[in-house]
Structure formats: C-alpha cells, structure tokens
Backbone bond lengths (Angstrom), bond angles and torsions (degrees), N, CA, C in turn:
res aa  C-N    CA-C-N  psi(-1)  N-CA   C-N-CA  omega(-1)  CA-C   N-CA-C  phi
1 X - - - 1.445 - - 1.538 110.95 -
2 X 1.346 118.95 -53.25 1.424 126.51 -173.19 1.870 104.27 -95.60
3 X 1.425 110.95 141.10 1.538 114.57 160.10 1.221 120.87 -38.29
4 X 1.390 126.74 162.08 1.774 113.35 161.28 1.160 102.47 -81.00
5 X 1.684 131.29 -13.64 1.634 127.81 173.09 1.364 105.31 -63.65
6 X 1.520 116.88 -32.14 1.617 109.89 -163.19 1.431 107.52 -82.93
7 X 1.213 110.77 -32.94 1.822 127.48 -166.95 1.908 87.32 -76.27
8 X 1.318 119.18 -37.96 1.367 119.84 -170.51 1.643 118.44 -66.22
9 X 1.571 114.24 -33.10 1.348 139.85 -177.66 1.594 95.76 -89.34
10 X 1.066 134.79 -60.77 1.346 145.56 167.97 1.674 98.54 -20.70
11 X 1.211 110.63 -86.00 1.416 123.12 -165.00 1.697 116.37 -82.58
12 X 1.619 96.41 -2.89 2.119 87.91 167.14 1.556 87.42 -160.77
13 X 1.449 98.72 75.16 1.870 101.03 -177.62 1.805 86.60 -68.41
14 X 1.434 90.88 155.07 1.873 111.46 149.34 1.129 127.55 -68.68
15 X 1.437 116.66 168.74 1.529 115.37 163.12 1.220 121.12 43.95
16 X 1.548 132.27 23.31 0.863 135.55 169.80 2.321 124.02 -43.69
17 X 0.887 103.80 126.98 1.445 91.31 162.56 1.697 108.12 119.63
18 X 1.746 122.07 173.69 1.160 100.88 148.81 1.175 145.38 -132.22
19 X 1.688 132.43 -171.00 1.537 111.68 -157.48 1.372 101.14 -111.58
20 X 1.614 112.14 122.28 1.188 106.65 -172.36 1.596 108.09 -57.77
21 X 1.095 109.87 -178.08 1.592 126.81 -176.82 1.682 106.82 26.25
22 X 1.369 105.70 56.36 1.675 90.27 -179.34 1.510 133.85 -73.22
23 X 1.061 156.19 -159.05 1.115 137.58 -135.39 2.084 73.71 -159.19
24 X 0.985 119.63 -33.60 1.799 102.94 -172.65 1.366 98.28 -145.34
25 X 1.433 143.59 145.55 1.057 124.54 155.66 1.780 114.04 -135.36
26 X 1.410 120.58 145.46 1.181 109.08 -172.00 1.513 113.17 -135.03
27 X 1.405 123.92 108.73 1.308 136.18 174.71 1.602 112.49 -112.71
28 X 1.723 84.45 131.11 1.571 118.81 -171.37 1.394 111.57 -138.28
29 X 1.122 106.07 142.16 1.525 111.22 179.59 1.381 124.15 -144.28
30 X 0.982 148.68 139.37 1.953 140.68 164.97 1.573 104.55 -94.09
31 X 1.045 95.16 130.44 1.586 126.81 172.11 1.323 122.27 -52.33
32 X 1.713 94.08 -53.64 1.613 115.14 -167.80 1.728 103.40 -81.11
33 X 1.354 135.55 -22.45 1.502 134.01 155.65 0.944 120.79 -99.44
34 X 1.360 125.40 -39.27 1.657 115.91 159.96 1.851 91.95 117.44
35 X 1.374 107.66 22.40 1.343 110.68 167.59 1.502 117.79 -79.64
36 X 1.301 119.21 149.13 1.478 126.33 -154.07 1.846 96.16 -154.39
37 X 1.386 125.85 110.71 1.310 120.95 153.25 1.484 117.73 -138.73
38 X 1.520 97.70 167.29 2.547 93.79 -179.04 1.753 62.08 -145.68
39 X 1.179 83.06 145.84 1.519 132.72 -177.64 1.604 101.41 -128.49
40 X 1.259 119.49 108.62 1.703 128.98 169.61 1.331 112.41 -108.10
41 X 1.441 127.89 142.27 1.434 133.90 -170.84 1.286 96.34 -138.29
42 X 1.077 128.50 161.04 2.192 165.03 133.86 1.253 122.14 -58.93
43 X 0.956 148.01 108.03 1.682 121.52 -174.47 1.533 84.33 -115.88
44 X 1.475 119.55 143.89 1.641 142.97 139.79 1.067 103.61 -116.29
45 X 1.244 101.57 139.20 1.502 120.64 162.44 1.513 115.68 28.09
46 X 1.498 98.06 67.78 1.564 133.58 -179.99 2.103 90.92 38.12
47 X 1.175 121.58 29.81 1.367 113.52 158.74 1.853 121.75 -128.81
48 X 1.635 98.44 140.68 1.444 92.71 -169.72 1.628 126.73 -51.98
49 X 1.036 126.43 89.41 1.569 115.83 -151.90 1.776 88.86 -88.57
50 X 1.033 135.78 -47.56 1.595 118.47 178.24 1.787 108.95 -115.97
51 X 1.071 110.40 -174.72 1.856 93.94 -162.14 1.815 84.79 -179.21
52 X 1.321 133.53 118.55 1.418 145.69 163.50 1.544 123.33 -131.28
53 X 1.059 127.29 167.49 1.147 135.85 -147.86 1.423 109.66 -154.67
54 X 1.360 123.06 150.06 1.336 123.30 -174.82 1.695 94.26 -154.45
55 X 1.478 130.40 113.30 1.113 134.63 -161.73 1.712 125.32 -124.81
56 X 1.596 117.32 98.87 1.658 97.07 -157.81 1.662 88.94 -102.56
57 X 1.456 138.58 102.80 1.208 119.24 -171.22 2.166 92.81 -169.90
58 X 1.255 92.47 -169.60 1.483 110.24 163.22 1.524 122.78 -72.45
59 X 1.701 104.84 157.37 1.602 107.33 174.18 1.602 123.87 -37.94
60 X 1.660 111.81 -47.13 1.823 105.32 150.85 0.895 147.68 -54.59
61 X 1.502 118.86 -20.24 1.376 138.65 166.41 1.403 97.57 -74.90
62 X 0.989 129.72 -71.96 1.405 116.29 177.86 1.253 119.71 -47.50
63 X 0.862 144.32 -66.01 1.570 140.62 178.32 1.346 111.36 -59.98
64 X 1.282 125.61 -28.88 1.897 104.73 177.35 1.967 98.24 -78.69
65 X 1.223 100.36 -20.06 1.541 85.73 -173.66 1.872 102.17 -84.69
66 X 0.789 131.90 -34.54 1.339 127.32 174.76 1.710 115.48 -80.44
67 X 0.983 114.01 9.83 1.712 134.23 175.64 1.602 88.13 -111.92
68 X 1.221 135.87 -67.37 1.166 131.26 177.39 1.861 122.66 -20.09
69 X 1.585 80.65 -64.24 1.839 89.53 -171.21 1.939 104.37 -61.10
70 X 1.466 98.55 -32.79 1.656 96.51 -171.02 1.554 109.34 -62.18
71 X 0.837 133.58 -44.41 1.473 152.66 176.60 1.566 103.72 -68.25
72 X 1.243 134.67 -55.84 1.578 128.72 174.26 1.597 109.37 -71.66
73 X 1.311 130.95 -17.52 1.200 122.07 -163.43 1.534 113.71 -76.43
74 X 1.663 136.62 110.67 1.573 112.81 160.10 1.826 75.59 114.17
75 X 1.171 105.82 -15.64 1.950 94.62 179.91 1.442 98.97 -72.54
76 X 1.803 100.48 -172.38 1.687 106.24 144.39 1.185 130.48 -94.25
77 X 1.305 110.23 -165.45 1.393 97.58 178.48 1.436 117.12 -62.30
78 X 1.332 95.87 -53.02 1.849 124.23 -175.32 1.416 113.79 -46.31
79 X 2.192 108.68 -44.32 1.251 106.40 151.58 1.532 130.93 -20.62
80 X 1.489 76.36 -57.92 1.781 84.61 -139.43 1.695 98.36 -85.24
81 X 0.934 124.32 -20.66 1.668 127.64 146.30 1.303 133.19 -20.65
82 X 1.328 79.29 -57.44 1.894 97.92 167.23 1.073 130.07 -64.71
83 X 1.142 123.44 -36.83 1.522 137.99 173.68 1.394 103.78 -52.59
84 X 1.255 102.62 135.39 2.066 115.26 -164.96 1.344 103.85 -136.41
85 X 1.597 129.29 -179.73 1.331 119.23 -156.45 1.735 93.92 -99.24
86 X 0.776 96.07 -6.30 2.025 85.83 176.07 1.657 100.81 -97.02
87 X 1.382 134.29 -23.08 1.470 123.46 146.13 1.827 115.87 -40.75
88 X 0.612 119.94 -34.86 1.465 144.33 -156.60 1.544 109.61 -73.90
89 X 2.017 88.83 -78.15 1.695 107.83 157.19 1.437 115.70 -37.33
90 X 1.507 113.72 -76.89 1.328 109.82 179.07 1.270 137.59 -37.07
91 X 1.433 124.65 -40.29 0.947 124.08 -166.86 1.467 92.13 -91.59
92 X 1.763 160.11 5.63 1.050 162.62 109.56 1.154 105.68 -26.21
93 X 1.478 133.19 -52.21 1.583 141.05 170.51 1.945 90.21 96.31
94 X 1.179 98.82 54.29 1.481 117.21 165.37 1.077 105.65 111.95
95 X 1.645 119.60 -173.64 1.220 147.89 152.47 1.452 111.09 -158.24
96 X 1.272 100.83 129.60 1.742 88.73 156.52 1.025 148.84 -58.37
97 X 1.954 142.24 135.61 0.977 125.98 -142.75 1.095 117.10 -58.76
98 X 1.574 131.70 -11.13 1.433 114.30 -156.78 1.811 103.04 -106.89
99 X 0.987 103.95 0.86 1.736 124.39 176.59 1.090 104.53 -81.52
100 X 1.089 130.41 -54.34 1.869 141.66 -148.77 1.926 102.21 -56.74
101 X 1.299 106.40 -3.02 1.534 105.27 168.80 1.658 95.02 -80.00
102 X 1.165 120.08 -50.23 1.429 118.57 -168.53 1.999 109.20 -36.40
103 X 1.265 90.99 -46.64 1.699 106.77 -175.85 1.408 111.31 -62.42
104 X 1.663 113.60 -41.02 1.357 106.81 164.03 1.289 117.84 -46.31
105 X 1.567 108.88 -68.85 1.368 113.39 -157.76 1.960 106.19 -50.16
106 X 1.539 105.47 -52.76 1.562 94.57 -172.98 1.735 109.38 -59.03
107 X 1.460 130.83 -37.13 1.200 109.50 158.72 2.082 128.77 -61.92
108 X 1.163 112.24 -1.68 1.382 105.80 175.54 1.461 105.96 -107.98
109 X 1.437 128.44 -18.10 1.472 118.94 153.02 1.835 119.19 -65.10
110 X 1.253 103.91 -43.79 1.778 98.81 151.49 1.648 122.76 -17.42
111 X 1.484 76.30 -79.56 1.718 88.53 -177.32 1.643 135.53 -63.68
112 X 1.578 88.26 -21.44 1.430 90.41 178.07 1.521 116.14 -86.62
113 X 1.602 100.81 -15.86 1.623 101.58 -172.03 1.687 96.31 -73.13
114 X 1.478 110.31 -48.69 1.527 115.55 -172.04 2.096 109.32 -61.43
115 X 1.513 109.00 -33.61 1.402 100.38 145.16 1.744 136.77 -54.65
116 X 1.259 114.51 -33.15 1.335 117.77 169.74 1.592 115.77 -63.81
117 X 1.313 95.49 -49.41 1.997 99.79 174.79 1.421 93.78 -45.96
118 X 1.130 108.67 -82.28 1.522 124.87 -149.94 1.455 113.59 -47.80
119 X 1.874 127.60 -22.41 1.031 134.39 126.23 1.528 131.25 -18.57
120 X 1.636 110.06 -88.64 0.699 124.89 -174.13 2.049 106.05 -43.64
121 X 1.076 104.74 -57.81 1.449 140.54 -164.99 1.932 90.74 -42.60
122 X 1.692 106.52 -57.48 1.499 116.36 175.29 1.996 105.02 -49.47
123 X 1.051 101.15 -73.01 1.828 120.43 168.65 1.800 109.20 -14.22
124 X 1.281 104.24 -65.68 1.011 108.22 -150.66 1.488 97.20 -122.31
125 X 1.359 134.34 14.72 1.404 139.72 -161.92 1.947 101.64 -61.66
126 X 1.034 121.98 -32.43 1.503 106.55 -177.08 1.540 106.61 -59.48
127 X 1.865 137.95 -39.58 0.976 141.41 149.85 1.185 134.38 -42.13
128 X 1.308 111.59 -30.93 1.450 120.59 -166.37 1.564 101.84 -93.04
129 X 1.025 104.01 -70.85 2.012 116.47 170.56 1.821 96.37 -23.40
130 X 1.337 120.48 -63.95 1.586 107.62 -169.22 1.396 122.99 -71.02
131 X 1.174 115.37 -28.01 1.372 130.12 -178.14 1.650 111.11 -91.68
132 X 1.202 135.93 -45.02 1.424 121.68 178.19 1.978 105.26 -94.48
C-alpha cells in the first residue's frame, strides 16, 4: 500500500520538532480524519534556512510532512511556494489515492507558515529588512 519512501519517512521522519522563536508558522488540519500539523520555519536572506514540523495524524501524514521540510529547506521563499502536493507525492514515489489529502495538507502548512513570515515580515518590515 505505502512506498518504501513513505514507510521510510513514516518511521525516521526529519525535522522533527519545534523552532523556538520562529519566524512563520503554519497550522492545518482535516476535520474529516482528524489530521492535525504546524509547520515552523527560519527565514535568512528571504531563504528557508531551518524548517520543523510537529505532526498529530497517520503514517502519510507523517511522511508528507517530513518530505515537506526536506524539499522546502535551503529554498526561497518563492521556491518553496511552488511546491504543491503532487511535488510532495512524488517525491514519496506515490501515495494512495485516499492519502493524497495528506500531501496537500503538508504542502498547505508550507505555505501558510511562509504566509505568516511574509505577514509578519509586512508588520514589522523596518526590523525585519535589517536583521534578516
């Protein structure tokens, strides 16, 4: 049913944990499985320099979100924007159809964390501009 990439991320995800004082954070969840993740990022020099994850869900949930950070980490922002849930899938080397929400969600906690920076970033940009 599952990849050996997915069973592999599953059982020794990355980036586990979170980053104190983060710079974006993005929590998403589905209702209808009861999946729950926040995705925290670092930004330098408009690139994700650290990227963590905190995941309350299934073996896909775990692995698209720790496939997530590997693929966003060391990008840009704009990169990492781009990145969509069949980037995600693929690079898992599938999912089954009824999972492939899982892949959304870890790519839409991506985005929302890198929306929170970019928030924050507007807010407070005279601080932010000198310091990152």
């Amino acid at each position: 049913m599952y990849s050996r990439k997915v069973i592999e991320h599953f059982q020794h995800p990355r980036n586990v944990g979170e980053i104190k004082d983060p710079d974006g954070v993005g929590r998403v969840g589905n209702p209808v499985c009861g999946d729950i993740m926040e995705i925290y990022i670092k930004v330098k020099a408009n690139r994700i320099e650290d990227i963590r994850f905190k995941t309350f869900g299934c073996a896909a949930a775990i692995a698209t979100s720790s496939m997530v950070t590997e693929l966003a980490k060391g990008k840009t922002l704009d990169e990492a924007l781009k990145l969509t849930r069949n980037d995600v899938a693929e690079e898992l080397e599938g999912l089954p159809p009824i999972k492939m929400h899982c892949s959304n969600l870890a790519a839409e906690g991506l985005h929302k964390a890198i929306e929170d920076y970019l928030k924050k970033f507007k807010r407070e940009k005279g601080r932010v501009a000198t310091s990152r």
